[in-house]
N, C-alpha and C positions, 0 to 999 in steps of 0.2 A: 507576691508572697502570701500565702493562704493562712495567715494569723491576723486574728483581730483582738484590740483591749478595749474592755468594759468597765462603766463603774457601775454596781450596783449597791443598792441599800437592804439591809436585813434585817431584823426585830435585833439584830444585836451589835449594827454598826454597817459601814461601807464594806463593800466587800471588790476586790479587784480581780480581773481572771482573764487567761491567755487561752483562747482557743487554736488548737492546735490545725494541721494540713488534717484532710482525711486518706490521703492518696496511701493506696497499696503499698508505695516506695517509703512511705516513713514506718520509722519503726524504730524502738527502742525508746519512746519515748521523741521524738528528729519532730519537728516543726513542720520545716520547710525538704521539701523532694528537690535534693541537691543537683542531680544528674541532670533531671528533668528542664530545672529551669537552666542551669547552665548551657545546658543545649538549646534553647531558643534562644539565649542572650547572647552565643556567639552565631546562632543560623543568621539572628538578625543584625549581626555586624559584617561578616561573611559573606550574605548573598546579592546586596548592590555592589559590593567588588567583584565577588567572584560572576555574576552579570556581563559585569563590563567587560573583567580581560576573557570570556568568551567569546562575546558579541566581536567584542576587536579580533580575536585569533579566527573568526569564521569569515572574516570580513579578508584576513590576510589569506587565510589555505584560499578562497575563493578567486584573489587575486595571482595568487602562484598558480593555480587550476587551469589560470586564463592565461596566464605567458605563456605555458607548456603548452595551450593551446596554437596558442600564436606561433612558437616557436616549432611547432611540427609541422602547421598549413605552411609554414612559408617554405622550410625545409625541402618538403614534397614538390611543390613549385618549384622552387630550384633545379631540383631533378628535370624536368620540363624544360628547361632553358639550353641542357646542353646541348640538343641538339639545331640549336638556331644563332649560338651564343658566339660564335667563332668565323672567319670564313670559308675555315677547313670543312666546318660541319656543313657547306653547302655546296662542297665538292663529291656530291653523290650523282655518281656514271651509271648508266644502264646501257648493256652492250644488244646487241641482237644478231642472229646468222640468218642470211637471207634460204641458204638450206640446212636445215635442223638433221636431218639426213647425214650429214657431210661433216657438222662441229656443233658443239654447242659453245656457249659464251657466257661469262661472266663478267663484270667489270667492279673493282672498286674505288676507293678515295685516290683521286689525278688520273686516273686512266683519259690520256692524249682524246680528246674527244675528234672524231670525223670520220672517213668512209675507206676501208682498206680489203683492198682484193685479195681472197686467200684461196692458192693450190694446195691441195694434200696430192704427191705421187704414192706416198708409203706411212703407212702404218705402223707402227714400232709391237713388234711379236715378239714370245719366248719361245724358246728353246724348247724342240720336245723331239725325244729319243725311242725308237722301236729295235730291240734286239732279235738274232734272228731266231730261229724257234730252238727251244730247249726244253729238258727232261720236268715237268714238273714235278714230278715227286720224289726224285731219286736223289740224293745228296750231290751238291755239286762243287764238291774240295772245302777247302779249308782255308783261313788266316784273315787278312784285311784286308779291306780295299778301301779308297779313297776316293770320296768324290768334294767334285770344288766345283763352284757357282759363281764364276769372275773369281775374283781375290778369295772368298769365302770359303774354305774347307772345314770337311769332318768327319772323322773314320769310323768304319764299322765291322766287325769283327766276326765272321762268317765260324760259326764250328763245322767241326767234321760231320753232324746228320743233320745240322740245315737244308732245308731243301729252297727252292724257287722263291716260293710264299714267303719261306721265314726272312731272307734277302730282304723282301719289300716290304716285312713287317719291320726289319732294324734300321732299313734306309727311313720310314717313316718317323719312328720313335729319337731317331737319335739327335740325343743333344748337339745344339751346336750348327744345327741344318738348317742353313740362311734361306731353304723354301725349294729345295727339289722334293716331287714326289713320285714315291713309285706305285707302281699297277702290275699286274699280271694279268694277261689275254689269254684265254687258250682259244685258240687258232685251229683251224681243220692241219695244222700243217705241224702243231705243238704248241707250247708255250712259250708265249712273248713276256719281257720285261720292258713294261713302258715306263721311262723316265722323264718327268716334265717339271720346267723351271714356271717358278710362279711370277718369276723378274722379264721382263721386257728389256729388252738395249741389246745392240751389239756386243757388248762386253760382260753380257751376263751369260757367257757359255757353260755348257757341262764340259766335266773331265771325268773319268774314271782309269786311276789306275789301282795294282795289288801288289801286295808281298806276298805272297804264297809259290815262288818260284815259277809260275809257268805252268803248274796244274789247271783243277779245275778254273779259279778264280778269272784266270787270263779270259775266257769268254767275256764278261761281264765289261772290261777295259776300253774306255773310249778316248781319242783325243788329236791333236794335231798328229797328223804321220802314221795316226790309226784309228781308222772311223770302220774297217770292215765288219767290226759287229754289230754292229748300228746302224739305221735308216734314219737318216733326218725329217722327220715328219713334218719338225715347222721350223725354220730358221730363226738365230737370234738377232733382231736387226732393229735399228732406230728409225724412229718418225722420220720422211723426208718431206716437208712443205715450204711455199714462201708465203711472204706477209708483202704487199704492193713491190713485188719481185724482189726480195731480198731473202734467201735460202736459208733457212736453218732444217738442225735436227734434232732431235731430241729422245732420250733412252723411254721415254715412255709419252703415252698417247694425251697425256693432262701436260700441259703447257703454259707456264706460266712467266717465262722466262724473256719470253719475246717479245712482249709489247708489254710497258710498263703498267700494272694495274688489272689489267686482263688476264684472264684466266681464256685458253681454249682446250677444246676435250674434244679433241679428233674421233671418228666414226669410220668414215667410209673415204678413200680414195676418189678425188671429182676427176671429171675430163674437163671440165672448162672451170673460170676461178669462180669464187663465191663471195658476195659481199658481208663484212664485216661493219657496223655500223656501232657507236663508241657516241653518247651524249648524257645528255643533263638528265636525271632521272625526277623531272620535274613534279612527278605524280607522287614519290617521298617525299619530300621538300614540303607540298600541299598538306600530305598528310601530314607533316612535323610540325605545319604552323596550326592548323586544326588541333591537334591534342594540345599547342600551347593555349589555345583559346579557351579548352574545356578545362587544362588544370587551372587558368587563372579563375573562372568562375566557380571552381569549385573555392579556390584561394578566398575571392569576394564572398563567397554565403559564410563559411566561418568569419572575416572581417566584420562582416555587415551583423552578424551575430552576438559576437564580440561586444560590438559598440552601438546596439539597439534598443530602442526607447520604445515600449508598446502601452500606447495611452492608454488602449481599454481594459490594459488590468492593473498598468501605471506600474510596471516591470522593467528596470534597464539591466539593460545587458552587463556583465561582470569588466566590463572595461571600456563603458562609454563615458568620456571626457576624458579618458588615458593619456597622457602624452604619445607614450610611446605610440597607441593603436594610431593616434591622428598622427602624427609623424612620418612613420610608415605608411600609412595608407596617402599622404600627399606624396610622397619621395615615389611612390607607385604609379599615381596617378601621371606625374609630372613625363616620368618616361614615358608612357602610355601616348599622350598626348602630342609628345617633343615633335617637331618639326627635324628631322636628320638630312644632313649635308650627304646626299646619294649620287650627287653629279647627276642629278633627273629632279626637274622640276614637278615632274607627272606624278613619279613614286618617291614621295618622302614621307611620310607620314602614314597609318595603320587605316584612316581611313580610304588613303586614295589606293589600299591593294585588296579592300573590301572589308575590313575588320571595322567594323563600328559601335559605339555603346549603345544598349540599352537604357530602359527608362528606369532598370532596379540596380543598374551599374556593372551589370555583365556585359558579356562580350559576345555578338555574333560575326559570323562569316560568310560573305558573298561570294560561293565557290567558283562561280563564274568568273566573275570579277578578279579573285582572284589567280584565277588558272592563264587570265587573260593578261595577270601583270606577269607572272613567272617567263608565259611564253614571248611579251612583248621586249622585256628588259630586266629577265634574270638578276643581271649585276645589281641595277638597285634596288631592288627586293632584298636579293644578301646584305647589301649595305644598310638597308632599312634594319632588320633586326643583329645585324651583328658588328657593323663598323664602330673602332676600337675608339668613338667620339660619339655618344651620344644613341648609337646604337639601342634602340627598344630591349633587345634580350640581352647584351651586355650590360648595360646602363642598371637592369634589374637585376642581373647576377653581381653588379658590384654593390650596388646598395643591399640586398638581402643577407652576402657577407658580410659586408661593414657592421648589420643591426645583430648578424648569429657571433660576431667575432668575439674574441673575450674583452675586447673594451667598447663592446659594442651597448647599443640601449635597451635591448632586450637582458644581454647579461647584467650590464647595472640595474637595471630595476631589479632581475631578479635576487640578484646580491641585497640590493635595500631591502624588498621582502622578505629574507631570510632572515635578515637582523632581526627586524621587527619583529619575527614568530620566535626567533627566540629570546630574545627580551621579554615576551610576552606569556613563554615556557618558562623564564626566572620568574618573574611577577606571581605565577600562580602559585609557582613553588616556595616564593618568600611567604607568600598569602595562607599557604598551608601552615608552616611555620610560625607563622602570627596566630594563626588563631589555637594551634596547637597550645603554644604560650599562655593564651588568653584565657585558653579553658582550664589550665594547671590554678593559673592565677586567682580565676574567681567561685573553681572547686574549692580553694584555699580558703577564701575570705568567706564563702557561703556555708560551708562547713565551719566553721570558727562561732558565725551567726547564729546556726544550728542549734551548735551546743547550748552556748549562751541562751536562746530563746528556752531552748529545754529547760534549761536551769532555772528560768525566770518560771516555767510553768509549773514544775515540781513548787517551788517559791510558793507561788499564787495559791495550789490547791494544800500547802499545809498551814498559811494563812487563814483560808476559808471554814478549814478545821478547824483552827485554832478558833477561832472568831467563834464559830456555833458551840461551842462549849464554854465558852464566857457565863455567867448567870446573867438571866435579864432585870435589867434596871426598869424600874418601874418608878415614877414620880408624880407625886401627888400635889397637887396645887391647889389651897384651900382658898378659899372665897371673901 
């Protein structure tokens, strides 16, 4: 408070006197600069609280920062597991055709693995129709005709000065046309109407009949018991081959029907059979556990992130001593490590198919070694990361769920950090509140002071008046 009280002595008695604030903010006579000090008397109640529930809320955002961390790296790793996690996922076939000429092949998930002899006699072709020469340009009748593709029909409706073209322009356009098309040739001999199906199989014949009585239209008419307008160019007819002597056929040259799993895509008609060859597509498989290696190391550098201690700038990591991070990271380790029941002494475990750790706790791959387990003993390989006991990629697809589930340990922490920020969002807002209060409060008391002081100083200086217009006493003391 920038007031001080003096005594002094004057030729005409004591004299008392209230030296006021000098600050800009007083005025009217005001002592003390109300605002002023009020405002350092709450900054300085204010700012060790308001300190702390910072410090605390940056300590929480930091620790939620880091679950969402945690909880994304393990997510994406998950992803990584599917394909190792099951033992359906290591039912992946690769087929091969001993002539690529003749078929090609594909195989997927169960496809019968072993060696099958394939004839192709026939090819499965469409239909295709040459009419015999006619007028191009001159109109050629009138009404509808109909044409059908197997089952499928759909009419088209010829006018009186249509000519040829326009025929194979409405046979084009028209709605409803499960895939004939036409053409017009002009021929040294006239114009042809070629009509071709886009469907293969025996039962995908053309027809063409009309309503127009017998006129022009009737040329155009194809079908059982009347083919004279037409040349059959290419017959409509099904695949004929076998599979290790057993006959099928099929409306079209992609074949998928025949051997469960396998896909074949016929080409060319053989004279002698061809070998079909159906196995373990052991080079995916390689590659599926290689990407599982690189997403776990990518998993480990966020972990090891996570929960890192760096002496030389004495920095830890946002969740090193975590429950949760160390909990996880052992329940990781643990499958990592597990010895699994593979029915194979050889391959039970991550080291004996070449997978071994590092000195910074990643993971490398001995692709050799590995290539050598797949091709020695396939089955306990699968067993190794996917048997429904202990299984390396199972074992971590259940634990990863369990920690992402909603009563899992990542959701409970994150729930308890939640509270806490906002506990710690009420705290500041009670905090605001209080000191709102505070500063009403001792605006109050301080302005009250104010006046008062003023009063006292008006006082003091009509006092001092007063006093200097006294007469002075003078006394004489005789000897």
């Amino acid at each position: 408070m920038a007031t001080s009280v003096s005594s002094t002595t004057s030729s005409s008695g004591p004299v008392v006197s209230v030296a006021g604030s000098s600050s800009a903010d007083a005025a009217g006579g005001s002592v003390i600069n109300v605002s002023s000090l009020v405002q350092q008397l709450v900054a300085a109640t204010q700012a060790p609280q308001e300190a702390l529930i910072s410090s605390q809320t940056q300590q929480v955002s930091a620790q939620i920062s880091a679950l969402g961390q945690l909880k994304s790296a393990l997510a994406t790793f998950q992803g990584s597991l599917a394909s190792l996690d099951s033992p359906s996922a290591f039912q992946v076939e690769t087929a091969s055709s001993s002539d690529e000429s003749a078929f090609t092949v594909s195989a997927g998930s169960g496809a019968p693995q072993g060696t099958y002899n394939v004839a192709i006699s026939q090819l499965a072709s469409a239909q295709q129709l040459l009419s015999g020469p006619l007028a191009a340009t001159s109109t050629v009748g009138s009404g509808t005709l109909s044409l059908a593709l197997g089952a499928a029909s759909f009419n088209v409706t010829v006018g009186p000065t249509d000519t040829l073209a326009d025929i194979a322009a409405h046979i084009n356009a028209a709605a409803g046309n499960p895939g004939i098309s036409a053409t017009v040739l002009q021929g040294s001999d006239g114009a042809h109407l070629l009509l071709s199906s886009s469907l293969t199989g025996a039962v995908n014949t053309i027809q063409v009949t009309e309503t127009d009585g017998g006129t022009g239209l009737a040329a155009f008419t194809y079908g059982t018991g009347n083919t004279a307008n037409y040349t059959q160019e290419a017959a409509a007819q099904d695949a004929a081959f076998s599979i290790s002597g057993v006959d099928f056929a099929s409306a079209t040259n992609t074949v998928s029907s025949a051997l469960a799993g396998v896909t074949l895509n016929l080409l060319s008609t053989t004279s002698a059979p061809t070998t079909l060859t159906v196995g373990t597509d052991t080079s995916t498989v390689a590659t599926n556990i290689s990407s599982f290696v690189s997403a776990y190391n990518t998993l480990q550098s966020t972990l090891g992130s996570l929960g890192s201690f760096d002496a030389s700038s004495n920095t830890a990591g946002p969740m090193m001593g975590n429950a949760v991070l160390t909990g996880i990271q052992n329940q990781i380790r643990h499958a990592l490590y597990n010895v699994v029941n593979t029915g194979s002494s050889t391959y039970n475990t991550l080291a004996s198919v070449g997978i071994t750790t590092q000195s910074d706790g990643t993971l490398s791959v001995n692709s050799a070694r590995l290539t050598a387990a797949l091709g020695t003993n396939f089955g306990a390989v699968s067993q190794l990361f996917s048997a429904a006991t202990g299984g390396v990629a199972t074992s971590l697809n259940t634990q990863i769920s369990n920690a992402l589930g909603s009563g899992g340990s990542i959701n409970s922490a994150g729930q308890t950090l939640t509270a806490q920020e906002n506990a710690l969002t009420k705290r500041s807002n009670d905090l605001d509140q209080q000191m709102a209060a505070l500063t009403a409060s001792l605006t109050q008391q301080y302005t009250a002071l104010n006046t008062l002081l003023s009063q006292l100083q008006s006082t003091s200086a009509y006092l001092t008046q007063a006093f200097a217009t006294l007469p002075k006493i003078q006394s004489q003391v005789s000897g």
